[in-house]
C-alpha positions as CSV (number, residue, x, y, z in Angstrom):
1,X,20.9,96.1,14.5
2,X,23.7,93.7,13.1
3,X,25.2,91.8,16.4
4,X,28.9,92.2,16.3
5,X,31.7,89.2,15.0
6,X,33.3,87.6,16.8
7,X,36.5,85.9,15.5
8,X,37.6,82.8,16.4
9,X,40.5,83.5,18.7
10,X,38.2,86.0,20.2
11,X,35.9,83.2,21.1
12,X,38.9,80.9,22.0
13,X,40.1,83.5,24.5
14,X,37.1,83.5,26.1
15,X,36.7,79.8,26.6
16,X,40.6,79.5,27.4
17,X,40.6,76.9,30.3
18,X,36.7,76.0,30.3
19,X,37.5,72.1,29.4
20,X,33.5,71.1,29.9
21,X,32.4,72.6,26.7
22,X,31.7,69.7,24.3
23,X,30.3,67.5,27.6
24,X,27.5,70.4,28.3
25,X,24.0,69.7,27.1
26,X,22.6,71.1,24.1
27,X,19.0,69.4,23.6
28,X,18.9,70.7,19.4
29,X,22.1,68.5,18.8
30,X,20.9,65.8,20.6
31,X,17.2,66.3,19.1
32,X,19.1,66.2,15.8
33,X,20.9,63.3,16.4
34,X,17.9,61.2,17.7
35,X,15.7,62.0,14.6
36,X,18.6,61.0,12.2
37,X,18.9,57.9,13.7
38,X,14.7,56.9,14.1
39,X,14.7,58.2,10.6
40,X,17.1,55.5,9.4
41,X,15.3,52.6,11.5
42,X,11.6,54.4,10.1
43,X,13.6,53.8,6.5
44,X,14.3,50.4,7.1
45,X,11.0,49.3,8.7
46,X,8.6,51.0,6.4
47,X,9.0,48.3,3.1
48,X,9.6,45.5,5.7
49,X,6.7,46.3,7.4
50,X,3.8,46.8,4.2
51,X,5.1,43.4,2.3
52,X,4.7,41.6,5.8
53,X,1.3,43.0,6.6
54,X,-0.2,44.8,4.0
55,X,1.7,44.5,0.4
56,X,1.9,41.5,-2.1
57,X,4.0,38.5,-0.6
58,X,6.1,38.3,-3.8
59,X,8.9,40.1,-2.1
60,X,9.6,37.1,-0.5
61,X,9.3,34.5,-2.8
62,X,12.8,32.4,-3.6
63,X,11.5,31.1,-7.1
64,X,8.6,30.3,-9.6
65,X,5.8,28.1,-7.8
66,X,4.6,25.4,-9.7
67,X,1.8,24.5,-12.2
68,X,-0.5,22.6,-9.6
69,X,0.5,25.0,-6.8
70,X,-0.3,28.6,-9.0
71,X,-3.8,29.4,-7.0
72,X,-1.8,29.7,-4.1
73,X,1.0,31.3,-5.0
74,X,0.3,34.9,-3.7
75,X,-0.6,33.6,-0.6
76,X,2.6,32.1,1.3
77,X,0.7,31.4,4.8
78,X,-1.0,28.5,2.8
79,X,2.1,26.2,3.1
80,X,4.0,28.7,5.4
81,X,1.9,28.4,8.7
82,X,4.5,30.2,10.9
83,X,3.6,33.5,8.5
84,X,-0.4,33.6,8.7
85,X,0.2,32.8,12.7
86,X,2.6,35.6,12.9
87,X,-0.3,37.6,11.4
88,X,-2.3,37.0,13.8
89,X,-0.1,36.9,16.8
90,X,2.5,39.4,15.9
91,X,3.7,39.6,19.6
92,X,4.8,35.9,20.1
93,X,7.3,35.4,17.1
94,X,9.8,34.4,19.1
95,X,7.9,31.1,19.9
96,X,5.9,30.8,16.7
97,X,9.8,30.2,15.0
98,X,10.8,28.1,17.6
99,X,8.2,25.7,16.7
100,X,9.4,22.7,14.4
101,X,9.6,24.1,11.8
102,X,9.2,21.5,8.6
103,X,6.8,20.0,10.5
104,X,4.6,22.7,10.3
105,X,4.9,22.8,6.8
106,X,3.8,19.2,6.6
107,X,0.4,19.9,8.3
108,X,0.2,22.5,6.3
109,X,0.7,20.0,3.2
110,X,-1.5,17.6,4.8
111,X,-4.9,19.7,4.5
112,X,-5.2,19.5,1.3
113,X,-2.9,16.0,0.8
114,X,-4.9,14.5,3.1
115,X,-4.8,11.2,1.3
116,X,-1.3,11.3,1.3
117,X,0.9,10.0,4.7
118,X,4.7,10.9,5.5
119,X,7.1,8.0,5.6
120,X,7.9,5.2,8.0
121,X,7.6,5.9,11.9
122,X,11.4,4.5,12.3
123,X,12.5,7.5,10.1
124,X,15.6,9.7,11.1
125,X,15.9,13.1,11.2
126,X,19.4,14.2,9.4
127,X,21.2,16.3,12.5
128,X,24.4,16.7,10.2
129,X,21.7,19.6,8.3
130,X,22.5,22.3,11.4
131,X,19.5,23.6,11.7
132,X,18.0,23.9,15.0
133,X,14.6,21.6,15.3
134,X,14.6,20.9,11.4
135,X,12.8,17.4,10.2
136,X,13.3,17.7,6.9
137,X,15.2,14.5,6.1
138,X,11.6,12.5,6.9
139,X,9.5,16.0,5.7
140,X,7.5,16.5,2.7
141,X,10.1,19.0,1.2
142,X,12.8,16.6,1.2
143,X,11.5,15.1,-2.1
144,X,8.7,17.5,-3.4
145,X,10.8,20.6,-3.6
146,X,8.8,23.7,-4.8
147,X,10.1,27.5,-6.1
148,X,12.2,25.4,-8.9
149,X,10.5,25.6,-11.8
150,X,7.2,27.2,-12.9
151,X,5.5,24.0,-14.3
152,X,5.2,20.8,-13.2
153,X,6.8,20.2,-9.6
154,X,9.8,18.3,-10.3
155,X,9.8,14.7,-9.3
156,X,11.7,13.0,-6.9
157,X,14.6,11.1,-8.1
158,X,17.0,8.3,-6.5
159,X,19.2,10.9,-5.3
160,X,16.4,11.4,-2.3
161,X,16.2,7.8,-2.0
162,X,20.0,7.5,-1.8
163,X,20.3,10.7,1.0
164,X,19.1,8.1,3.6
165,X,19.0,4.1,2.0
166,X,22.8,5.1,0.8
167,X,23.9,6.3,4.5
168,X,25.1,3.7,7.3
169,X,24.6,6.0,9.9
170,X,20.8,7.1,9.4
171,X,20.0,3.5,8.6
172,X,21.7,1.9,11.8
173,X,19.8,4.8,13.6
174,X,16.4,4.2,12.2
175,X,17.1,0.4,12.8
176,X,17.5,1.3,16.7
177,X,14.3,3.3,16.6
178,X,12.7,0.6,14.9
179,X,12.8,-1.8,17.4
180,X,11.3,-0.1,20.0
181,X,8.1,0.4,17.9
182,X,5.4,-2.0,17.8
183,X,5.4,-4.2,14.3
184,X,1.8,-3.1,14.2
185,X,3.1,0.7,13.4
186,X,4.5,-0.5,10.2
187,X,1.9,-1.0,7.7
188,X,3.2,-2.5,4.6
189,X,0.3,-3.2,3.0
190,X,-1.6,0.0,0.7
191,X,-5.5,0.1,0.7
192,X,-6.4,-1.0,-2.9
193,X,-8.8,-3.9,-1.7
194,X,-6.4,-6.8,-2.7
195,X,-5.0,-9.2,-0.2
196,X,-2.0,-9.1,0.4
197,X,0.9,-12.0,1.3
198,X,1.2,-11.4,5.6
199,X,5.5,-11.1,5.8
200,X,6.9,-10.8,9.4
201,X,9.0,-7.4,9.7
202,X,12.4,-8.2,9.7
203,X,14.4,-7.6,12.7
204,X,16.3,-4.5,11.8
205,X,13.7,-3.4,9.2
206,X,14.4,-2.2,5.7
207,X,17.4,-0.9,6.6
208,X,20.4,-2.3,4.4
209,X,22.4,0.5,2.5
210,X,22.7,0.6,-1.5
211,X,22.9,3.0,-3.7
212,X,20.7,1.5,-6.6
213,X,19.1,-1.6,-7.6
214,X,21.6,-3.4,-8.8
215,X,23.9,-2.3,-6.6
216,X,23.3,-3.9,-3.4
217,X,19.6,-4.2,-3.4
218,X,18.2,-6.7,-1.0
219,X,17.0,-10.0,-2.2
220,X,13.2,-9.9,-1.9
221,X,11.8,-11.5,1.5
222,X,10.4,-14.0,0.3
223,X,13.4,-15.7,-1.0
224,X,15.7,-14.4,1.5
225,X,13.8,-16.4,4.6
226,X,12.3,-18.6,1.7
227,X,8.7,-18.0,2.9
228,X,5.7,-20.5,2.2
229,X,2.3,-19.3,1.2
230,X,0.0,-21.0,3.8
231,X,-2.7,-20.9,1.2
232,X,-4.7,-24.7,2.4
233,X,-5.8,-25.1,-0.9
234,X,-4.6,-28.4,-2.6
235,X,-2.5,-27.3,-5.9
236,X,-0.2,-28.8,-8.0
237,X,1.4,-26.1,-11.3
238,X,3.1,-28.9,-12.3
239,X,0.2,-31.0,-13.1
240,X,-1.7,-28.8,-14.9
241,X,1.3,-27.7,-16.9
242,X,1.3,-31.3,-18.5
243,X,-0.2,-32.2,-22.0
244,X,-2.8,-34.6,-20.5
245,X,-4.9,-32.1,-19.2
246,X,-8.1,-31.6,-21.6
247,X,-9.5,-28.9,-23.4
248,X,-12.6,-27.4,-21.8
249,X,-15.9,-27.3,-23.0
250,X,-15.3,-23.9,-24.4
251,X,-12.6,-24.7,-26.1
252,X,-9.3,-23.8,-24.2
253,X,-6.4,-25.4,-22.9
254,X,-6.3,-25.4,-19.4
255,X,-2.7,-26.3,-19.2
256,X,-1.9,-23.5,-20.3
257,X,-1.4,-20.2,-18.0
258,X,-3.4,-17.7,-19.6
259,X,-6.5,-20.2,-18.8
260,X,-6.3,-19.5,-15.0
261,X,-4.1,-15.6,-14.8
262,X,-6.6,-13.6,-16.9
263,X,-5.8,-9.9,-16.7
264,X,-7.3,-7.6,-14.4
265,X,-7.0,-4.8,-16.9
266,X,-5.1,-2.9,-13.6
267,X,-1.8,-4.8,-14.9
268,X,-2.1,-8.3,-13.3
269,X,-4.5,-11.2,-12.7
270,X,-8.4,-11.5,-11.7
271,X,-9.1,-13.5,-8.9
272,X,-8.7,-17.4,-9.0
273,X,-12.4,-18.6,-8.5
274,X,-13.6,-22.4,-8.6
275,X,-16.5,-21.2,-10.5
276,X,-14.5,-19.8,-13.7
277,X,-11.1,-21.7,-13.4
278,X,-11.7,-25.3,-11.9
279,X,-15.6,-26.3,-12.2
280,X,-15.2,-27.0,-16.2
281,X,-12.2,-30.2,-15.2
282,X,-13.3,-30.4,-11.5
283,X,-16.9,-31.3,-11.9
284,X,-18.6,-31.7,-8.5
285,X,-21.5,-33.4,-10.3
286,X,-23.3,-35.4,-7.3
287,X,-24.7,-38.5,-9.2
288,X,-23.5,-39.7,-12.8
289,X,-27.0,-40.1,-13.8
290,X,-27.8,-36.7,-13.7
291,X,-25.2,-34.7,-14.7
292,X,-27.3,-31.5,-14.2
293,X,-27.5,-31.8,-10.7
294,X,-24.3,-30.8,-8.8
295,X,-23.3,-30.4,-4.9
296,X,-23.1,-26.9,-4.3
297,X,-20.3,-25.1,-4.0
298,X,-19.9,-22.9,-0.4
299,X,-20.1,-23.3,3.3
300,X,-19.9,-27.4,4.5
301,X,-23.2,-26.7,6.1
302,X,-24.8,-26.0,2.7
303,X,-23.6,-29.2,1.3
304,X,-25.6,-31.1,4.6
305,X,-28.3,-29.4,3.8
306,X,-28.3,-30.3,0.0
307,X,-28.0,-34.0,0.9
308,X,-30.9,-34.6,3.3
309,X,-32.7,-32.9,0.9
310,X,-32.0,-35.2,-2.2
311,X,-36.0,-36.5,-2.8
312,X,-36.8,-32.6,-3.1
313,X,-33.6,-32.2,-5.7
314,X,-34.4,-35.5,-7.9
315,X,-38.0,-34.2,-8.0
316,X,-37.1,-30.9,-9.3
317,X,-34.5,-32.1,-11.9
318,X,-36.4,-34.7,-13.5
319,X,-39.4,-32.6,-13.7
320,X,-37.4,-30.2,-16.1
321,X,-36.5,-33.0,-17.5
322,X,-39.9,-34.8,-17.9
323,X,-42.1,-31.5,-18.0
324,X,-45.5,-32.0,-17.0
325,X,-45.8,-35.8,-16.4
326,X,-45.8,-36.3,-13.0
327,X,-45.6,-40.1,-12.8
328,X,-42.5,-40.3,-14.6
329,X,-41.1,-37.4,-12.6
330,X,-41.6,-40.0,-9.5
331,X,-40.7,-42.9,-10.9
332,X,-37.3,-41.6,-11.9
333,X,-36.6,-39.9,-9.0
334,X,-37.8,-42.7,-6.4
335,X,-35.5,-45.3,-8.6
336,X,-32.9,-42.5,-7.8
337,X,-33.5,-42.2,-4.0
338,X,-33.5,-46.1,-3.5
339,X,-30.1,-46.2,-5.5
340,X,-28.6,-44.5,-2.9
341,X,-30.2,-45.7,-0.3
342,X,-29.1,-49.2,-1.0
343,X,-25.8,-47.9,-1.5
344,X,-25.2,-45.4,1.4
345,X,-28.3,-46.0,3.4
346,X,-30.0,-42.9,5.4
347,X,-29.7,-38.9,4.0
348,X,-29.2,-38.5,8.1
349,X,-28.7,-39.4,10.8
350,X,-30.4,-38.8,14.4
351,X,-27.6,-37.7,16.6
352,X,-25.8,-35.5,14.3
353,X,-22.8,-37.4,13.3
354,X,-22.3,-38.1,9.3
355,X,-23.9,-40.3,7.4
356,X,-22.1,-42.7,4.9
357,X,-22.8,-40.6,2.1
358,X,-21.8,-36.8,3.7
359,X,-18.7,-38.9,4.9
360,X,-18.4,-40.2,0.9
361,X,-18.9,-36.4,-0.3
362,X,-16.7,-34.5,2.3
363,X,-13.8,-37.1,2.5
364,X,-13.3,-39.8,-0.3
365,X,-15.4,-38.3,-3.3
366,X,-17.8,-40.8,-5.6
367,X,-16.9,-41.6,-8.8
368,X,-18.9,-41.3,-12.1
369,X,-19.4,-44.0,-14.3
370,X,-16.5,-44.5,-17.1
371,X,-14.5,-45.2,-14.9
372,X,-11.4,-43.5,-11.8
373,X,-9.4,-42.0,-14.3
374,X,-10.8,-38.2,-14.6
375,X,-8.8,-37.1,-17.4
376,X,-10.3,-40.6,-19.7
377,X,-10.2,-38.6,-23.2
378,X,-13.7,-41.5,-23.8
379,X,-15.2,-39.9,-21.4
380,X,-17.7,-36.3,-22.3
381,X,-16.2,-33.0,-21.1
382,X,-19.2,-33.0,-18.3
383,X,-18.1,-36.7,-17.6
384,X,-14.6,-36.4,-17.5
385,X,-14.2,-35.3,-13.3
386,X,-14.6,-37.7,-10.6
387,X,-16.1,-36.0,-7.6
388,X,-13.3,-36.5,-5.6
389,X,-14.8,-35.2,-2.5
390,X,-14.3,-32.1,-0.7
391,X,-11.0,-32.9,1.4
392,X,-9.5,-33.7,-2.3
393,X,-8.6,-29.8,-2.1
394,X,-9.8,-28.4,1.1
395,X,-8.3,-29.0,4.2
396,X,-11.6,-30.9,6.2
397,X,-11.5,-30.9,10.2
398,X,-13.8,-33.9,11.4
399,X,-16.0,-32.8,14.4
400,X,-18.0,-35.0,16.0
401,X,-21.6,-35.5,15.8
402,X,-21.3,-32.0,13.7
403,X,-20.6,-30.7,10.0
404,X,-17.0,-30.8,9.3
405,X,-14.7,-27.5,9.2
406,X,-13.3,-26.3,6.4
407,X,-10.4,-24.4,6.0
408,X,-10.5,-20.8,4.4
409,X,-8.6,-20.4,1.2
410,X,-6.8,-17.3,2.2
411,X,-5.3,-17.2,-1.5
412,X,-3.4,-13.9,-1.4
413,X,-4.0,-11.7,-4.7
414,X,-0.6,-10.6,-4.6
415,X,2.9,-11.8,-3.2
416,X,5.3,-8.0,-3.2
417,X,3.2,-6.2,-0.6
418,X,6.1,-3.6,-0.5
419,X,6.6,-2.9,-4.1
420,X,4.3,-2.9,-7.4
421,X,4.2,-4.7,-10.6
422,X,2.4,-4.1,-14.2
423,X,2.2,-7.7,-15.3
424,X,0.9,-5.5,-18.7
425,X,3.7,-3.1,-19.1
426,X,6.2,-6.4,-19.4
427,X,4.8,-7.8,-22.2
428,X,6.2,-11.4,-21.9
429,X,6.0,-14.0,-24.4
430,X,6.2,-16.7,-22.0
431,X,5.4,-16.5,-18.1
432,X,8.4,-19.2,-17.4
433,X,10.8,-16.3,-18.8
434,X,10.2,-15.5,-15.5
435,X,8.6,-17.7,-13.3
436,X,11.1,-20.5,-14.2
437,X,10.3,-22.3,-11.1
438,X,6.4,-23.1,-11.9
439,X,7.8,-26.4,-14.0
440,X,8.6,-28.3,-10.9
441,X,6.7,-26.7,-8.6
442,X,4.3,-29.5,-6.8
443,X,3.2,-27.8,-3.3
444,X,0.7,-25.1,-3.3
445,X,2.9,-23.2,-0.6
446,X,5.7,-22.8,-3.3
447,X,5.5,-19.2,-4.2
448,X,7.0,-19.1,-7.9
449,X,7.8,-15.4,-8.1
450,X,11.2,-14.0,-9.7
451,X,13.8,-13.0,-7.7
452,X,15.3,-9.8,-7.3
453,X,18.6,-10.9,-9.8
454,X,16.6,-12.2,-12.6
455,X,14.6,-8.3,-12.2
456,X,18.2,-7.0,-12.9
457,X,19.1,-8.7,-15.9
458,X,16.7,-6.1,-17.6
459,X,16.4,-3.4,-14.9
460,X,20.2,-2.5,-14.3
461,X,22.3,0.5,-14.7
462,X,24.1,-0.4,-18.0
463,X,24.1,0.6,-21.7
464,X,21.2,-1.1,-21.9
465,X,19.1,-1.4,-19.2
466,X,16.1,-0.5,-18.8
467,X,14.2,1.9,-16.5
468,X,15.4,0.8,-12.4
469,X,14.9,3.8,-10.5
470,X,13.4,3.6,-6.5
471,X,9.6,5.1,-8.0
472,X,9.1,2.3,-10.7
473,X,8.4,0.1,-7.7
474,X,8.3,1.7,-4.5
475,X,6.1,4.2,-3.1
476,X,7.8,7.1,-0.8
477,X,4.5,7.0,1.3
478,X,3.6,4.5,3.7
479,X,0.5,3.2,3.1
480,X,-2.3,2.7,5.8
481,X,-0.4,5.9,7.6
482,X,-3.5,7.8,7.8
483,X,-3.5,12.0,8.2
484,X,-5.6,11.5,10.4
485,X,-3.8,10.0,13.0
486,X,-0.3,12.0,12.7
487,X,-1.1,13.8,15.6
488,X,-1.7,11.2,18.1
489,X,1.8,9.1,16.2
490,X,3.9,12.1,16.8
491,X,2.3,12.6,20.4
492,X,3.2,9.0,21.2
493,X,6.9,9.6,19.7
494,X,7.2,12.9,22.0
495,X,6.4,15.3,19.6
496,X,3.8,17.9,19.2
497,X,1.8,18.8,16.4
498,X,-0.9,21.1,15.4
499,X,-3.8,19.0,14.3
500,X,-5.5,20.1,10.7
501,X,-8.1,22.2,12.4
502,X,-5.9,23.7,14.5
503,X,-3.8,24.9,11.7
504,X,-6.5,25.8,9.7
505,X,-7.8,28.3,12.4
506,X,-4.4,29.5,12.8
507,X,-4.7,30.9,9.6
């Protein structure tokens, strides 16, 4: 049966002065209204929720990742650390993104870079960025920048250089900082095997503003507090630069520079050794006579030994000499023995102290016969030397009743311990195009490298100058600033960091 209609001033009439209407409960409407609004949250959530948990991470992604990063680019935990946490603690987000948060990311880089270390300790964080906690001015990602192009990551450039070396304010900052850390956090020195020239770290660091360099570079150290190489080796560039100096026996000049700085094949110079550079001129033949038989070359102590040993040595080199006739072999050896005897009188001495002869071969040197002069052109190439004794270019310490001391060489292998040079890549006719002081230079602590202007009459910003951007000679990462020990640098600075394991279980 069809219920009867009512019209609507019927049903006004019969509400007429009931004002609580619209405020009276009716649970479908609100029912209604409460689905309508979960359904639009549900909406929302749903997508959100599979590409955080269950759906490719591509959603995300601000741009192409590159070449060397491609394995890894579906899987944004592996440099994001916050996400594969979040994963796995879903219910402390709040505190996972509170953490700092490029500094994550740098452990992150760090466990697979492990060979690779983040800048200076004295570095500054940029607080003009705004964001809360954020490193990145001293972070990986402020020069290695990823999700710009899908080949190879695109290099740093001077402009990263610039964002702190060109800025008064984060250089007079990191300056403070830097004197409150021990010089020994400052390694300037990279692990290559090569020794380097020890500089003291200057008081406000390497913190002087310029844009490029040419423009405001600092002189290098060296010339700046004109530094000495406290090598205690006797040398003289000068005098070997001079036409006097004789051809070797095979055949070279060793006046000339290319006899001693041989190249490495690395892009500089082997090792100076007395051995391939100075035994052919500086002969440390022990008796003119026999011209075979030489001191040896080491520890003073080996020397002593040699010398009280002398019948033995004349015994053995005449018998190569003589072969198998033994008589002569004495003869000649005992005629050598009383020689010196009458000259220098005992091989040794009871006490200990030096005998005229180790006092002749350490200090004052004996000379062969032909003659003092050991450059006489009359003279054979094995002749030419005078054994001028060991103090002639060691530095000897007398001790008494014992073997002398010898100083050690420490010849450093290279001078610029905080930038690199390609001696190969220059290509120079001439080593004085550059190394214009090695003419006069008479003192083996002279240290004949160029200076920083005469780098920038090539290397400079004009029409045509050649390459001089911060990466042709510096390295952004310090070297010696082992992975390994970020954690217990940042703990000492008041920081706290995840260490490798610990992120790589987070994951």
């Amino acid at each position: 049966m069809a219920l009867p209609k009512r019209t609507q001033k019927q049903v006004a009439e019969r509400l007429k002065g009931n004002l609580d209407y619209f405020e009276s409960p009716a649970g479908i409407r609100t029912l209604r209204g409460w689905l309508y609004f979960f359904g639009i949250v549900l909406a929302i959530a749903l997508p959100f929720g599979w590409h955080m948990f269950m759906a490719s991470e591509e959603v995300f992604n601000p741009g192409p990742i590159s070449r060397a990063h491609a394995p890894i680019a579906h899987d944004c935990g592996t440099c994001h650390p916050q996400l594969a946490q979040i994963r796995k603690q879903s219910n402390q987000v709040r505190e996972i993104y509170n953490e700092p948060y490029w500094q994550r990311i740098d452990q992150a880089c760090q466990t697979c870079h492990q060979g690779f270390a983040l800048h200076f300790p004295n570095t500054i964080p940029d607080d003009t960025t705004g964001h809360k906690g954020a490193f990145e001015t001293n972070s990986c990602t402020s020069c290695h920048r990823e999700h710009l192009t899908a080949e190879k990551m695109v290099a740093s450039t001077d402009s990263n250089c610039a964002a702190c070396h060109n800025r008064t304010d984060l250089m007079a900052a990191s300056a403070e900082k830097g004197r409150k850390i021990p010089a020994s956090r400052f390694p300037t020195r990279p692990n290559d095997g090569l020794k380097y020239f020890k500089k003291d770290r200057p008081l406000n660091g390497y913190t002087q503003v310029f844009p490029k360099f040419d423009q405001g570079h600092p002189i290098f150290q060296i010339h700046e507090q004109n530094l000495k190489d406290p090598n205690p080796i006797r040398f003289n560039h000068w005098r070997h630069s001079q036409a006097d100096i004789p051809v070797t026996s095979k055949g070279e000049r060793a006046n000339d520079c290319n006899f001693c700085h041989k190249p490495d094949g690395r892009g500089n110079f082997q090792r100076i050794s007395f051995e391939k550079h100075c035994a052919d001129c500086h002969a440390i033949k022990f008796d003119p006579n026999t011209p075979g038989l030489e001191i040896p070359h080491g520890r003073p102590e080996q020397v002593r030994e040699f010398l009280r040993a002398l019948d033995v040595k004349y015994i053995e080199y005449f018998r190569k000499l003589e072969g198998n006739n033994e008589q002569r072999v004495r003869e000649r050896a005992g005629t050598a023995i009383q020689g010196l005897i009458q000259t220098y009188g005992q091989q040794s001495s009871a006490d200990g102290s030096l005998t005229k002869l180790e006092r002749q071969v350490f200090f004052n040197g004996i000379a062969p016969s032909g003659g003092n002069n050991p450059f006489n052109r009359n003279l054979n190439i094995t002749e030419r030397a005078q054994f001028t004794g060991c103090a002639y270019c060691h530095t000897m310490t007398e001790q008494r009743n014992s073997t002398p001391m010898v100083a050690a060489t420490n010849m450093a292998d290279r001078f610029l311990s905080n930038g690199e040079f390609n001696h190969a890549k220059h290509g120079m006719q001439s080593c004085s195009q550059c190394h214009n002081t090695i003419a006069n230079s008479r003192e083996t602590s002279d240290i004949n490298i160029p200076t920083q202007q005469s780098c920038t009459e090539c290397h400079n910003s004009g029409p045509r100058g050649v390459k001089n951007d911060c990466q042709s000679c510096h390295h952004y990462h310090a070297p010696g600033y082992k992975t390994v020990n970020a954690p217990k640098i940042a703990e000492a600075e008041g920081q706290t960091l995840p260490t490798t394991r610990e992120m790589m279980l987070a994951r």
